[in-house]
N, C-alpha and C positions, 0 to 999 in steps of 0.2 A: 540541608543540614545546618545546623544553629554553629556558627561561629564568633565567637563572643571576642577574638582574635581583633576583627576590623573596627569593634565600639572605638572610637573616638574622647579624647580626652583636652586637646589640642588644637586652634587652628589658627592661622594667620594670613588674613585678607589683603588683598592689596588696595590702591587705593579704587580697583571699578570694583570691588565686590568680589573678586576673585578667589580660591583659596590657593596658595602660595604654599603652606608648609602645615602638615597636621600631627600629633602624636597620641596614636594607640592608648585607649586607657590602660592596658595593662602594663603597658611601659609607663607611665607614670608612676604609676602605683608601684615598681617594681622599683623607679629610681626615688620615690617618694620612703619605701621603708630601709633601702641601699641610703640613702641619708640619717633618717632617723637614728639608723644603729652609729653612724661617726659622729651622731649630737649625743650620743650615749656613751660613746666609749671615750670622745673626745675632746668635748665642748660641755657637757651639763658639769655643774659643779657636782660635788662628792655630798657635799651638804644637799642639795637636790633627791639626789638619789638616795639618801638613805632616805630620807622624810619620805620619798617616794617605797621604798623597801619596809616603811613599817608597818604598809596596808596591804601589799600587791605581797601575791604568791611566791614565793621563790627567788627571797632577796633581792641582790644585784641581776641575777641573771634574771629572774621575772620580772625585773622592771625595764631591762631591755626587749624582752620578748613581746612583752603587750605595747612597749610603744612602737615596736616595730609592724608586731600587728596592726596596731591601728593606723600605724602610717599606709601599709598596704589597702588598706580598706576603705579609708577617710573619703575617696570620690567616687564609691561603690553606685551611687548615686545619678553617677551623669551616665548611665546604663540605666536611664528611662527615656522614654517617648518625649517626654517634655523640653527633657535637654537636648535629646538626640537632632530631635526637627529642627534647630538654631537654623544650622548650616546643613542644606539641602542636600548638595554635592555628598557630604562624609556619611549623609542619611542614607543615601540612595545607593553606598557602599555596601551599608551595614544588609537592606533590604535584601541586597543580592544574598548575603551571607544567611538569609530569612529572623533579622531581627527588625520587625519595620515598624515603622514611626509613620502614620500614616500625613499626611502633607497637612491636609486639613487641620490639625491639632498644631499647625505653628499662628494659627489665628484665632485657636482657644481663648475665650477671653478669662481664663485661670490660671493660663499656661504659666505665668510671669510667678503665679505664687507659689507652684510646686517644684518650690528650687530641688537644685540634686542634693543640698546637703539635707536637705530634709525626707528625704527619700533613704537617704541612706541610713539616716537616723532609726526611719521605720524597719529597715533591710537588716541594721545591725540588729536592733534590739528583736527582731522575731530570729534571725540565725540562732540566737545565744538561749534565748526561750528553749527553741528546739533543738540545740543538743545538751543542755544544761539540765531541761525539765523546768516545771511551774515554780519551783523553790527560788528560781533564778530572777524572778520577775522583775527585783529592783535592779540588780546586777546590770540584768538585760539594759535597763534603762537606762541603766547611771552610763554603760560602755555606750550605748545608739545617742545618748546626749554629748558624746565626745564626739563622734561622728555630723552630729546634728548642728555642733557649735563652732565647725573649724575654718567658718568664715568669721567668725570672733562675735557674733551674737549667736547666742544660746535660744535656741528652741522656745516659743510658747506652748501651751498643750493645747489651747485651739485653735491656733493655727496647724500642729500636729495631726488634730483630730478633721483638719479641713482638708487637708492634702490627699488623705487616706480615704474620701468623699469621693475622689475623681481617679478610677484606677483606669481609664483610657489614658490618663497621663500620665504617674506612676510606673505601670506595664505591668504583665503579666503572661502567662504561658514562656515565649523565649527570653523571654526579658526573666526571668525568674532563673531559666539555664541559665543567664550572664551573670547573674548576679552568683549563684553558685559558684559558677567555675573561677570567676575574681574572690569568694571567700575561700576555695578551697585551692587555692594557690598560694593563702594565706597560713593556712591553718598549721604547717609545717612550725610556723613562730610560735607556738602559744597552745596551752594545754587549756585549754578553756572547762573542763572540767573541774579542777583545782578551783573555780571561779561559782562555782553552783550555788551555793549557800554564802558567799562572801558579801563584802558591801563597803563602799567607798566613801572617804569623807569628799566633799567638796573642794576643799584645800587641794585632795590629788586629784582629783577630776580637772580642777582646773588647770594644774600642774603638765598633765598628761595632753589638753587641748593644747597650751600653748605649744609645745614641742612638736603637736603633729601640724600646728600652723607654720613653725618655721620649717620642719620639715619638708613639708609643699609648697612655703614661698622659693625655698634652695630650688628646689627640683623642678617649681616652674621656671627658671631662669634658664630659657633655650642658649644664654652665652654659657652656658655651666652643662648644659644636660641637650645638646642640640633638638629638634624636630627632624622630621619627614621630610623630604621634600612632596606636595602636593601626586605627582603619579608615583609616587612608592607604595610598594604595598610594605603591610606590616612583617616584619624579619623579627628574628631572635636575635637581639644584640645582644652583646658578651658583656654583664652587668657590672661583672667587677671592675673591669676596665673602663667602662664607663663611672662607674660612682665613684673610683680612684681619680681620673682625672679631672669630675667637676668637683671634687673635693680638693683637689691640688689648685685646682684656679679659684676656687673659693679663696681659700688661702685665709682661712681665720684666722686669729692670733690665738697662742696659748691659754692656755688657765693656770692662773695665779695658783702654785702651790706655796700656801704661806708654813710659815717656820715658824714654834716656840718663840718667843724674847728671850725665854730662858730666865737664872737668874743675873745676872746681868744688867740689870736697867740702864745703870750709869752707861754701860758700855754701849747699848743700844741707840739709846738717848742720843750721844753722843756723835755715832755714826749716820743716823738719820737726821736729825737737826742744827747741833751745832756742837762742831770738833773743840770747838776752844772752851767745853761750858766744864766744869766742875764735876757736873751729873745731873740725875732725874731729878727732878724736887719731888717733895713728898705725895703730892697730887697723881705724877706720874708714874711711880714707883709701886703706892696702892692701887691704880687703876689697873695694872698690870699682873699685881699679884692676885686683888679680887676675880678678875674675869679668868686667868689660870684654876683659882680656886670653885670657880663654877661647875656643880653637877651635873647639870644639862643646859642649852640655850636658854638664858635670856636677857631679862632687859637691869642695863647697869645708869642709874643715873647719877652721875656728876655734880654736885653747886659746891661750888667755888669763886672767890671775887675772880673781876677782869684781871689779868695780867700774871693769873700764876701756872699759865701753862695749859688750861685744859684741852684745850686742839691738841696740842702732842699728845696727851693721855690718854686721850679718845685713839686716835691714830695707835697709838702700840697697843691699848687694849685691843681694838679692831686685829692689829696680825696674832695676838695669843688668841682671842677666839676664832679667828678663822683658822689656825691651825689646831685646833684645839675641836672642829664640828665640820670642817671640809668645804668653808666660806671659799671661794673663789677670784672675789672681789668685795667691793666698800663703795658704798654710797654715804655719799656725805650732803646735809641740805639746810641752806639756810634760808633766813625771810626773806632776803631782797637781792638782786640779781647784783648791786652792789658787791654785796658783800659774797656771793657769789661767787663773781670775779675774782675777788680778792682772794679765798678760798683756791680759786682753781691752781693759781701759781703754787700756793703754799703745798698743796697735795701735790701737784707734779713733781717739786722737789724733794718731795719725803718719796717718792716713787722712783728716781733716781739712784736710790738708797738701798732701798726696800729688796732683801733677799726675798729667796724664792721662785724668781720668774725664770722660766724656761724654753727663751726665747721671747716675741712680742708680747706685750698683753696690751689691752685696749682700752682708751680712756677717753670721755667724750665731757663737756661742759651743755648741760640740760637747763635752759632757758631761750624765752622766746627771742632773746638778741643775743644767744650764742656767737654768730655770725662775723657778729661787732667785735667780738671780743679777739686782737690781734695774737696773741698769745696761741688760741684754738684754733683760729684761723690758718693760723703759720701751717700746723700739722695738717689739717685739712688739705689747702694748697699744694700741701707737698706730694701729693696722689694717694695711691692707696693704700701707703704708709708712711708713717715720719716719726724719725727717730727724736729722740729731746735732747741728746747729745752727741755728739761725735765719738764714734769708735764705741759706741755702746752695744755690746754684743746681745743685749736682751732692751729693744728700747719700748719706749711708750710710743705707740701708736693709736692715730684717729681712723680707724677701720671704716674705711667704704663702706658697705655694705651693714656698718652696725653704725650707724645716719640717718635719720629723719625724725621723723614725731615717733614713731610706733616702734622703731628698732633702736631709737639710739641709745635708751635707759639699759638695754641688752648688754650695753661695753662691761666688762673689770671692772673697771672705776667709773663714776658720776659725780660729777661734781655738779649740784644742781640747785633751782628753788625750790621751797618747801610743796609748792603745789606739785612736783614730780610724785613726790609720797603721795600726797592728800587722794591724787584723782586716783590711787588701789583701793581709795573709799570711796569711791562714785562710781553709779550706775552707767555703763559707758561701755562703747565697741574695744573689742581687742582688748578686755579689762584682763584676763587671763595671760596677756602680756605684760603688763603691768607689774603683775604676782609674780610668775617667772625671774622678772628684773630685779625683784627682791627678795626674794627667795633665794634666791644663789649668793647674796652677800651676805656683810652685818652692814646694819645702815647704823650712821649715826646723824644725829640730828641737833643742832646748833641752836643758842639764844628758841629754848624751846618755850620761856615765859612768853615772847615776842606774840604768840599764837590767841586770837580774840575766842571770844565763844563758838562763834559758828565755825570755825577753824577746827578748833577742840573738838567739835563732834568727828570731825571725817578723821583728825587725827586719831582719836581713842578710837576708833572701826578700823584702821588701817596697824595699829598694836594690835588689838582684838586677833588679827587676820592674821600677820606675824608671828601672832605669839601661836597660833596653829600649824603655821609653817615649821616653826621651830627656826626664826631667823635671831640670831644675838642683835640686841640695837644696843645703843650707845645714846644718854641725852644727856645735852651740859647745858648749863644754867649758870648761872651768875647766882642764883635762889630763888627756888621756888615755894608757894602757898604750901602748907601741911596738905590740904585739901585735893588740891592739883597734885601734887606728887601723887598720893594713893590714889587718885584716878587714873590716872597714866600707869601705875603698875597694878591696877586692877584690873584694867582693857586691856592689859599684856596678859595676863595672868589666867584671866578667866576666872576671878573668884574677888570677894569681899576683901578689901586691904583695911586694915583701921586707920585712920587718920591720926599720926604722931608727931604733935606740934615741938613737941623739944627734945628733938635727934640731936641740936647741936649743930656745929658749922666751922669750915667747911667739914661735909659728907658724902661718901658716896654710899647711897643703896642698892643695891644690887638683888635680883633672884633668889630666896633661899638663901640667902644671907641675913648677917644680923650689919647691920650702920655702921658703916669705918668711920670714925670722926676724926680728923687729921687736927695737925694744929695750924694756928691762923698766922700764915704769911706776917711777918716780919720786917721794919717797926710798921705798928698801927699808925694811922696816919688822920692828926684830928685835924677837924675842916671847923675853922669860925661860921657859923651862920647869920647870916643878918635877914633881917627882914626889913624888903623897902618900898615905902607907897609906888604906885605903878604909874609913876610920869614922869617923862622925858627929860624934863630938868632934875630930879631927882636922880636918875639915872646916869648924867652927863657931870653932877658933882662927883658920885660915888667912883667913874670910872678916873676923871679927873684927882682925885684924892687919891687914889692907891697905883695909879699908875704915872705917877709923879715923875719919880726916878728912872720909868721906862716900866718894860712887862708888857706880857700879851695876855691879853685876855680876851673870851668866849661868852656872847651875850646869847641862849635859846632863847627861843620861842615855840610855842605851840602852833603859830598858823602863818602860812607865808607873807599875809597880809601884816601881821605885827614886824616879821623880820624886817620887810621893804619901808614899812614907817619907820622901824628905828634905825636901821642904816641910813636912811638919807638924812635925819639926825646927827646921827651922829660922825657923819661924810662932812657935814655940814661945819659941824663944831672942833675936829680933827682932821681934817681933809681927807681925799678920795683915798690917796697910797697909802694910810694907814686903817682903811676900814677892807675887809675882804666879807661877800657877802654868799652864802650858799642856803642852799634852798632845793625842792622840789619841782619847781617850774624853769627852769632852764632846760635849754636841749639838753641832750642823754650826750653831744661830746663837748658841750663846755660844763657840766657836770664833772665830766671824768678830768676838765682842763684844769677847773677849781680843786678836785679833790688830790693831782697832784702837786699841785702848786701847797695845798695844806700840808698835803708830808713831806714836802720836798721843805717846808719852812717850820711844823710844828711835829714832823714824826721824829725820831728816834735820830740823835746826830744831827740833828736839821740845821739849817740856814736860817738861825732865828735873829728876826727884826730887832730893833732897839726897842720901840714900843706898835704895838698892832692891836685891833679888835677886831675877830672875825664873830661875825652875825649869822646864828643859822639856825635852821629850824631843826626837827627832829633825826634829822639827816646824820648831824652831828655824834649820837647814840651812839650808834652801830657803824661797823664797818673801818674805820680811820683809828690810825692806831697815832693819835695826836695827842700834843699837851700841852697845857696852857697855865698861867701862876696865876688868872683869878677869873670867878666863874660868877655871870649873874643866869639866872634860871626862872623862867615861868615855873610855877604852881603847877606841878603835875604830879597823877600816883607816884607812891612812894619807893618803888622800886624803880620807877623811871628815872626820878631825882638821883637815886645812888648811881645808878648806871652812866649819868651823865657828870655826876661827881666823879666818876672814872676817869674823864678828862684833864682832872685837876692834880697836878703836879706830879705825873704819871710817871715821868720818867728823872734819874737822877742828873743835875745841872745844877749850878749855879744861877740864883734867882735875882732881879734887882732887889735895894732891901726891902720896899715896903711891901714887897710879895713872894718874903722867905717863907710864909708861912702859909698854906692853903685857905682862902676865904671864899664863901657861895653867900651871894646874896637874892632869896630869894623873892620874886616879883609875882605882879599880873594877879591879882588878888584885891576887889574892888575897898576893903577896908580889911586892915589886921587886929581894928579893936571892933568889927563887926561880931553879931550872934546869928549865924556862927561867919566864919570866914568864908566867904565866897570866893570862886574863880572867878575872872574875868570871862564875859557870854565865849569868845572864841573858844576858849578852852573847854568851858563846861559842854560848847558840842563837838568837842572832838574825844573828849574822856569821860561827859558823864560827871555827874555832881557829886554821886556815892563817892566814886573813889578820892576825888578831890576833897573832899570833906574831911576823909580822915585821912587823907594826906595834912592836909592844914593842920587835925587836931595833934597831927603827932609832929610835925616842924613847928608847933605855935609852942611847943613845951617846953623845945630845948634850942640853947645858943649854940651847940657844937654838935657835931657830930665824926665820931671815929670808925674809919673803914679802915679794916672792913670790919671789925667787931662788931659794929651795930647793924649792918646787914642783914640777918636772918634775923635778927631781934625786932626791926623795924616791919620786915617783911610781914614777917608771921602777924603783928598786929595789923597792920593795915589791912590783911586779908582776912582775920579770923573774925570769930562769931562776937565778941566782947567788946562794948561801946567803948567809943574814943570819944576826948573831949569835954567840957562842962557842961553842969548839966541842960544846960540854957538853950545847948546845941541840939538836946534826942529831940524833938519833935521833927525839925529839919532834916539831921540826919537818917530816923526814920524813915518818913517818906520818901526821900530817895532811894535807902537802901530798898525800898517797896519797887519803886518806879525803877530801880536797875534789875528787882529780881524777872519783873515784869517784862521789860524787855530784853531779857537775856533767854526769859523760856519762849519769848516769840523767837528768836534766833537760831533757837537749840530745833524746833517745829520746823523752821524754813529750812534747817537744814539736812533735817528727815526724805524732805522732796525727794533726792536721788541720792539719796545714804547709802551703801550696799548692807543687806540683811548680816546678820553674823552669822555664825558658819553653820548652823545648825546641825540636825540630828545625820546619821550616814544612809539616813532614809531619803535622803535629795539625791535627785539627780542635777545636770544643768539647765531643767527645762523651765525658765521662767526667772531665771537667777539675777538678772537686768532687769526683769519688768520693768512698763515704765522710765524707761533710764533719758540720756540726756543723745542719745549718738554719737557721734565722736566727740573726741577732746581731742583737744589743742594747749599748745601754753601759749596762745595770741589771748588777746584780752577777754574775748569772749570764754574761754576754756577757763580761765584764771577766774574768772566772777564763778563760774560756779561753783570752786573750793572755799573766796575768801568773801562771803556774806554781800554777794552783789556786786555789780562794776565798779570796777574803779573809775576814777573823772577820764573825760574821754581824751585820748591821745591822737595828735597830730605830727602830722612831717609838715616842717616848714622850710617855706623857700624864700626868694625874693624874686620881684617883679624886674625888668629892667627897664621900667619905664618906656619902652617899645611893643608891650606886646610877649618879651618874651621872659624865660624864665632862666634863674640862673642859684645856685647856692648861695647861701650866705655868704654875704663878704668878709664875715669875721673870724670864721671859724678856722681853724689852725691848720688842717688839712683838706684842702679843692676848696679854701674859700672862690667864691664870685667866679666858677665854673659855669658857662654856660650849659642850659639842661633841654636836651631835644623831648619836644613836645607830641611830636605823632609819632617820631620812630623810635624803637627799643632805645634804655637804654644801658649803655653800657655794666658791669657785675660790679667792676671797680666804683665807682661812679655811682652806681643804685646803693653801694656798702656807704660813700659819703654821706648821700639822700637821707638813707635809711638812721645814720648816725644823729642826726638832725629831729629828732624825736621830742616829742615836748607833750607834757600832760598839761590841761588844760583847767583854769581853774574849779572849783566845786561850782562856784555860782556861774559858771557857764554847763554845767554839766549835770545837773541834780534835774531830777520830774520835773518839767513843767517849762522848763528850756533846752532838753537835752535834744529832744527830738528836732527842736529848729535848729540848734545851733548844726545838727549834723546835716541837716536839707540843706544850710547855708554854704557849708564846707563843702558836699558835694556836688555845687556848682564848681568847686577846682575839679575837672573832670582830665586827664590829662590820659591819652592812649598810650604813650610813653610808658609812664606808670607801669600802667594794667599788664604790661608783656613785662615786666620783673616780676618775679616769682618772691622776690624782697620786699616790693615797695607794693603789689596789687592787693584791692583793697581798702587802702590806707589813707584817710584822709588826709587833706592835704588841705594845710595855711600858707596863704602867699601875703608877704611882706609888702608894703609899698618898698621903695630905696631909703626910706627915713628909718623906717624898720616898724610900723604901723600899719594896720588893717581893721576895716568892719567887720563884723561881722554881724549880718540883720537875715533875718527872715521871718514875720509871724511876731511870737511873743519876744522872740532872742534880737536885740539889737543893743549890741556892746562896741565900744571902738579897744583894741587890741596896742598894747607897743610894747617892744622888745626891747632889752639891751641888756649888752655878751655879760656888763658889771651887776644890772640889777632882775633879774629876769625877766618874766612875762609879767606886766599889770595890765588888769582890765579894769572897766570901768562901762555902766552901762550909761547910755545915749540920752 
């Protein structure tokens, strides 16, 4: 007699091959939808669930019934011959029970392709056919592709259609009773008739996958849900007491139930960021009231200059819509792990604040040197919880279990890079996770101009997708193109936005809203501008003339190579202690050593010098909340130039006199009585000639400029359709702007490659929905190139030689300098977290086609065992210093000599 009792779902080998411990598919399956209903009642956000409730049958309680169902159901599958013959032993059980897998079919040579979720796929979608009827046919599908996807790729159809080729592997006759008796054990969850004529969009399909994948990663966790021991036979264990106790040692944290602001802003404001302030400003006060005033989710965008608040406005907007649609948590993302960083403090202490939480909630920092970062570290560390404060009866916690690549976007909170978003638009494993992750929050999204073409595509796919979830986001801007704005709330929206250049500034737009135009921060602040030939002696009167009497001042650059010349210039002509040089190419911790040494001397309150120039490249922009009394600046787009004019007499102080008054003098421009004004080559290949051209024609007009008033005014030219410049300039201009359109719709095409399709008709299932895709991501370098338009320059860990043979950390670096570093044996977490810190990108012309490839055969001669046993450092190329702090690097076409130092970073130079 057919016992479908002993199917197998579990096992655990020892190390001769042995089995050790196995678990009954029906007990899976029984602890697998015993979870789903505590991710339902407990754990999914409210915002979740309704999106979920406005397709599925039967409200709330239908959208617990069918995920429970499918949770019971999801490994229907490994109740075939193909799966069953793995492991011979648990085969030769079932045989007794007369469900047999005959021996032979474990050296099928198909066996490998008729996985069990694909079986089940076929299982579910013919069950539902046949109690539903023919009406059902897509239903059937769209429910057997939820089943078919819950290894987190989604089904192809011919692969589908190949499986169903080989029904000795499959099964059939007893294997058809198992398959019954696990639906019909099911079927108590779920009116599957209600379902006959119905049809699901994608959005919840996918919705629906994720939760039965985390469902089955809980329940396979034998510390949560034990096994068998190997001679047990299968028993009826007592379900609720089991699902209660792996639920208790789960021990998730809460879900954020957020609160109104109310009206109150001032009072808000106050409590979350800063007790001593006055109140909201205007910025935040609208933001608050806009997103309250919203009819249904969506997307609210922010421009506004640097420095009048907009992270707090986004943040309190964020808790009125999330109590306002049953948001859970907030993801917040910026460009660079920088600023990242920076970000995560600031969120954790508005999260210290932050009513609502009912008990833990969980908060994690999402980039690929999370790790590094001490602040997350701390919590991590502290095991499998950590409080952020003492005696805090509801703390922030870094949750075990919601940690790694594929869970950790899962937490409350994310504090993360923009590629956390971007890859819910890439074609990729476990992308239905990804959705989940944001799905359940409002995300807001920071310095959203920051974002290049190829960028822009997966971002507008990843609105597009949202704005079907019904997720509120939040985007702030310093200002954005007319152009760009209506893109971005057209791929939220799903419809035609018209492009309208004079909204006015600052603004926010919102949803279904008509333009709040607030008024402009208070006093305007006019910036002299000069324009100055671009050399070195020119440069060294101008700073020599206004920094007479003292003053610090900020020389960019658009490329590391101009920083390193003009600082040793200017080292040269002012001595070493008053030049400070920052850049791109230094490790990632004398990076962080230079950028607090910059706010510890030019942030807020700082320790400011008598007289200093600090030299830096674009690094300078973003992230540092510094100030300086006189600014010279490469020739770059026009809204870079503002942004970097943000830097200039930022905050209130007493100035020396001959830099009371803000001046930008702008450089790197091969002649300013040229037809028309050219950049200097560096620059034009790092921005493009277009944009720099009518950058020129709009700073060649005028001597001053006032922020922020002229901000949106400037913007909107420099980006719109209407020539800049005399007339002497359009043929030039022209053709670049031809030559940028040209390579931008090459970049828009490359980034088609693994786009994800838009949500299409409710006629899909998930069978095909990745086509094509990229297989996992990651946010290591490789996962990151496929969001932002190709690799970035290649990254090294560097070390130093000891002149014996062996290897040791840098001797300069502020913490475990000139550590020695064991070379075959592991090494140490602490230790590998130094290594790891020691990080350095590499310059372009070591790194572009045509050397990239040797330069990484060269590097891979640092072959070190050590290494490879960190789960930190394996992988990861590795530069060894001599003890001077120099290295070759030759292989083939690549032969560079390499030098270091902590003051000026990496120069190379080839051989």
């Amino acid at each position: 007699m057919v016992d479908p009792r002993v199917v197998w779902a579990k096992s655990v080998l020892c190390e001769h091959g042995r089995v050790t411990h196995w678990l009954p598919l029906r007990q899976h399956l029984d602890d697998s939808g015993a979870v789903a209903a505590r991710l339902v009642d407990e754990w999914l956000s409210k915002q979740v669930i309704s999106r979920l409730a406005r397709e599925v049958p039967g409200g709330h309680e239908g959208v617990r019934a069918l995920v429970v169902w499918l949770a019971r159901i999801h490994d229907v599958g490994k109740a075939s011959p193909a799966f069953a013959v793995q492991v011979p032993v648990l085969a030769d059980r079932m045989r007794h029970a007369d469900i047999v897998a005959a021996p032979g079919l474990l050296t099928h040579p198909q066996r490998s392709r008729v996985r069990h979720e694909l079986v089940g796929h076929l299982v579910v979608r013919d069950h539902v056919l046949a109690v539903c009827g023919p009406e059902s046919r897509v239903i059937a599908e769209q429910l057997g592709s939820v089943v078919g996807s819950h290894h987190g790729v989604p089904p192809e159809l011919t692969v589908l259609r190949s499986v169903a080729e080989y029904p000795e592997l499959v099964g059939d006759g007893a294997w058809e009773q198992a398959w019954q008796f696990f639906l019909d054990r099911a079927a108590g969850d779920i009116n599957l008739a209600a379902y006959s004529e119905k049809r699901l969009s994608r959005p919840v399909l996918s919705l629906l996958t994720a939760v039965v994948i985390i469902a089955d990663w809980i329940a396979s966790n034998s510390d949560l849900f034990p096994l068998l021991e190997a001679h047990e036979d299968p028993v009826e264990m007592d379900l609720t007491a089991r699902a209660e106790l792996g639920w208790k040692l789960l021990n998730l944290p809460h879900r954020w139930s957020a609160l109104p602001v109310g009206s109150d802003v001032d009072g808000s404001f106050r409590a979350r960021f800063r007790p001593e302030a006055a109140g909201a400003r205007p910025v935040q006060q609208a933001a608050v009231e806009i997103a309250a005033g919203l009819e249904r989710p969506g997307l609210v965008i922010i421009e506004a200059p640097m420095g009048v608040g907009k992270t707090e406005a986004a943040l309190l907007a964020a808790e009125e819509l999330a109590a306002k649609y049953g948001a859970d948590g907030v993801f917040v993302a910026l460009p660079t792990q920088a600023t990242t960083d920076a970000m995560f403090s600031r969120v954790r202490r508005w999260l210290d604040a932050l009513p609502g939480r009912d008990g833990a909630v969980s908060v994690t920092l999402a980039h690929g040197k999370a790790s590094l970062n001490d602040e997350f570290d701390g919590l991590v560390r502290q095991g499998w919880f950590a409080a952020t404060s003492r005696g805090d009866e509801t703390p922030i916690v870094a949750h075990q279990w919601l940690r790694g690549r594929k869970k950790g976007v899962l937490a409350s909170f994310v504090v993360g890079t923009i590629d956390q978003i971007l890859f819910a638009g890439l074609k990729s494993r476990h992308l239905m996770l990804r959705h989940l992750a944001l799905a359940g929050k409002v995300v807001v999204i920071d310095e959203v101009h920051a974002y290049d073409v190829y960028m822009s595509q997966y971002l507008q796919r990843v609105l597009h997708w949202l704005g079907a979830y019904g997720v509120p986001i939040v985007l702030l801007s310093a200002t954005l193109p007319a152009q760009r704005r209506a893109e971005l709330m057209a791929a939220y929206e799903h419809r035609a936005v018209p492009v309208e250049p004079e909204l006015g500034y600052p603004v926010i737009v919102a949803s279904g809203t008509r333009p709040r135009v607030l008024p402009l921060p208070k006093p305007d602040t006019r910036v002299q501008l000069d324009r100055l030939d671009d050399d070195l002696d020119t440069l060294v009167r101008f700073l020599r003339q206004h920094l007479a009497d003292g003053g610090c001042a900020v020389v960019v650059r658009n490329t590391v190579g101009r920083v390193q010349e003009t600082a040793a210039r200017l080292e040269a002509e002012f001595g070493r202690d008053q030049v400070t040089v920052n850049h791109s190419r230094f490790l990632a911790c004398d990076r962080a050593r230079i950028d607090r040494d910059l706010l510890r001397r030019f942030g807020p309150g700082g320790e400011r010098p008598v007289r200093h120039i600090v030299v830096a490249s674009q690094v300078v922009e973003q992230s540092l909340d510094v100030d300086f009394d006189l600014m010279v600046t490469d020739l770059a787009p026009v809204d870079l130039v503002l942004q970097r004019v943000g830097r200039l007499h930022r905050h209130d102080r007493s100035r020396p006199t001959r830099v009371t008054s803000p001046r930008c003098a702008v450089v790197g421009v091969e002649d300013w009585t040229g037809t028309p004004v050219r950049a200097v080559a560096g620059s034009r290949r790092v921005y493009g000639e277009h944009l720099l051209l009518r950058s020129a024609a709009l700073l060649s007009e005028q001597d001053t400029m006032t922020v922020p008033a002229d901000i949106a005014p400037l913007v909107q030219r420099a980006y719109g359709p209407d020539p800049l410049g005399p007339d002497a300039w359009q043929p030039a201009m022209e053709q670049a702007a031809a030559e940028a359109q040209t390579r931008a719709q090459r970049r828009v095409e490359a980034a088609r490659a693994f786009l994800l399709d838009e949500v299409g008709s409710t006629r899909h299932s998930l069978v095909g929905w990745v086509r094509a895709g990229v297989g996992d991501t990651d946010d290591d370098p490789r996962g990151v190139a496929q969001v932002r338009d190709g690799a970035e320059s290649l990254e090294v860990l560097v070390v130093q030689s000891d002149g014996a043979g062996g290897l040791s950390t840098p001797d300069w670096i502020e913490r475990g300098a000139g550590q020695p570093l064991p070379v075959d044996l592991p090494i140490e977490a602490a230790q590998a977290k130094v290594v790891a810190a020691c990080a350095l990108r590499l310059p372009i012309g070591m790194s572009h086609p045509g050397v990239d490839l040797d330069v990484i055969t060269a590097l891979e001669a640092n072959h070190f065992p050590g290494f490879e046993a960190s789960p930190l450092l394996r992988g990861q190329l590795v530069l060894v210093l001599d003890p001077d702090g120099s290295a070759i690097v030759k292989h083939g076409k690549a032969d560079f000599r390499v030098v270091y130092s902590p003051s000026e970073g990496l120069i190379h130079e080839r051989r």
